[in-house]
C-alpha positions as semicolon CSV with decimal commas, in nm:
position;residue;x (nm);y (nm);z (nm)
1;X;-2,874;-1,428;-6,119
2;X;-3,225;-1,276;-6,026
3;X;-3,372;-0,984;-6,200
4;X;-3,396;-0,714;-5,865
5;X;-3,714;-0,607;-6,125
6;X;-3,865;-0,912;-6,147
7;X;-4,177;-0,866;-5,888
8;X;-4,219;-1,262;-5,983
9;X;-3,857;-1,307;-5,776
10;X;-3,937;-1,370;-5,378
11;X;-3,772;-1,068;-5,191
12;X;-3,460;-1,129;-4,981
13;X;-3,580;-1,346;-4,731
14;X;-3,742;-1,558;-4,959
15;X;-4,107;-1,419;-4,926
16;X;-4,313;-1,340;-5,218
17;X;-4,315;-0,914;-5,338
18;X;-4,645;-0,830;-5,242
19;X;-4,758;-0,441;-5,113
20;X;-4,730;-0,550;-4,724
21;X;-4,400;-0,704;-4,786
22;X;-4,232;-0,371;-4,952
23;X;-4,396;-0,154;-4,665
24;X;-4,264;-0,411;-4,433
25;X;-3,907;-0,361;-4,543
26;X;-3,977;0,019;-4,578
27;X;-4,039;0,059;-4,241
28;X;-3,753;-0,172;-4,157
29;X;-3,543;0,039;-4,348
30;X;-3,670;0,396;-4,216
31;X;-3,632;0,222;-3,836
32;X;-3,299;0,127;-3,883
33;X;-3,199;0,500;-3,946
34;X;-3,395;0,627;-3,685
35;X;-3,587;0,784;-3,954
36;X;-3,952;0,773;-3,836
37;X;-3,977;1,087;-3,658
38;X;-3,904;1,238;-4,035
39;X;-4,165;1,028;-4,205
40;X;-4,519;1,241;-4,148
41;X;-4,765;1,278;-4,406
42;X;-4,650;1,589;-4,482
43;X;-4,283;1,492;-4,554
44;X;-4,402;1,182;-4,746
45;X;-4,607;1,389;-4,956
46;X;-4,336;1,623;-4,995
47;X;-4,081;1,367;-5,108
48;X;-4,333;1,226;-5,322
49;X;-4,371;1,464;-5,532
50;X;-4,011;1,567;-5,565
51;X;-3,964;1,261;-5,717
52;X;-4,210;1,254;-5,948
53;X;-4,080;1,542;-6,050
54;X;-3,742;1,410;-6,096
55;X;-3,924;1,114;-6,349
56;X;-4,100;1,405;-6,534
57;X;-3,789;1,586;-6,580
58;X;-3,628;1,314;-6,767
59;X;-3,896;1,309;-7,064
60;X;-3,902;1,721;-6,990
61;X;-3,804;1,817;-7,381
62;X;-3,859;1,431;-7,532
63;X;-4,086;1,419;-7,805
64;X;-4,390;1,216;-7,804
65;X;-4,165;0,896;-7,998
66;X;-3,864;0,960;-7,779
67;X;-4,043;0,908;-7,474
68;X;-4,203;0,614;-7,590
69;X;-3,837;0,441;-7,671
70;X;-3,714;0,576;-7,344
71;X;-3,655;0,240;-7,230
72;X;-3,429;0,130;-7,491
73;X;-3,116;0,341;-7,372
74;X;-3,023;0,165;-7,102
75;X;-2,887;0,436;-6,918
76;X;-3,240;0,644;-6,948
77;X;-3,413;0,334;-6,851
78;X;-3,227;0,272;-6,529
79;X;-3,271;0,619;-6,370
80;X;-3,650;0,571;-6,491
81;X;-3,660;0,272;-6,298
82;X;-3,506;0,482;-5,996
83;X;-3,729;0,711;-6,008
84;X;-4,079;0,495;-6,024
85;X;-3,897;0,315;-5,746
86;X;-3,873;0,617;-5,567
87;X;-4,232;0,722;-5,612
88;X;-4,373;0,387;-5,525
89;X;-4,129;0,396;-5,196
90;X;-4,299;0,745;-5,073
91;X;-4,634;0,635;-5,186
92;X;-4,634;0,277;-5,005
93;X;-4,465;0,492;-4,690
94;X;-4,723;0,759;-4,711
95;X;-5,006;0,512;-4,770
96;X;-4,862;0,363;-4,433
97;X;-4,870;0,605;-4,225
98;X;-5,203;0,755;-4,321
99;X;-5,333;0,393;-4,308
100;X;-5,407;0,412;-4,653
101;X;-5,522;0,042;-4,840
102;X;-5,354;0,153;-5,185
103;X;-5,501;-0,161;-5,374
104;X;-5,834;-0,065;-5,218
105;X;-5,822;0,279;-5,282
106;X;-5,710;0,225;-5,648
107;X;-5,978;-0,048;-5,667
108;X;-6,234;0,238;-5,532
109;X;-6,132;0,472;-5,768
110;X;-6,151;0,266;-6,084
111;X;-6,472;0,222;-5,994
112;X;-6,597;0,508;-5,935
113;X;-6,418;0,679;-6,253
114;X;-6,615;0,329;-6,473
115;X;-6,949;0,515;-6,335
116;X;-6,815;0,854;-6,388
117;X;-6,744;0,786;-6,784
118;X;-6,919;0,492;-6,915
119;X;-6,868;0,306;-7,265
């Protein structure tokens, strides 16, 4: 049995989990619902940041060592699974319609934040 987790595991058609590949079947999914006319950036956005809300409001009254064991109640840890799924979904979506690189961009910004506070 494969680990659905496991970004190591090829996706469903047997092709390696990379960025394009989970956009791909994004957008696969989205245009099998008819769901494009509902994906702008300003629904994206929107949606993203319900859902990180929803992941913030599971560690909402934890204290600094519950959170850290969150992932040890397996019940906790599959809705906070869930949830980063969901906020990498919107993100990848958004980043596709606004023709966003995010490895570039997060390259770009590590950068420039290793220039903004050196050692």
């Amino acid at each position: 049995m494969t680990d659905p987790l496991d970004a190591t595991q090829p996706g469903p058609h047997g092709e390696p989990l990379d960025v394009a590949t989970l956009q791909r079947r994004l957008a696969e999914f989205a245009a099998a619902r008819n769901w494009q006319p509902y994906h702008t950036p300003k629904n994206l956005a929107t949606a993203l940041s319900v859902e990180a809300s929803e992941l913030v409001e599971i560690f909402q009254w934890l204290t600094p060592e519950e959170s850290a064991r969150v992932m040890a109640d397996p019940d906790t840890a599959h809705r906070v699974t869930d949830e980063v799924a969901d906020v990498l979904a919107y993100l990848l979506q958004l980043c596709e319609v606004l023709g966003v690189d995010p490895l570039a961009a997060l390259n770009a910004k590590i950068d420039r934040n290793e220039r903004r506070f050196p050692i």
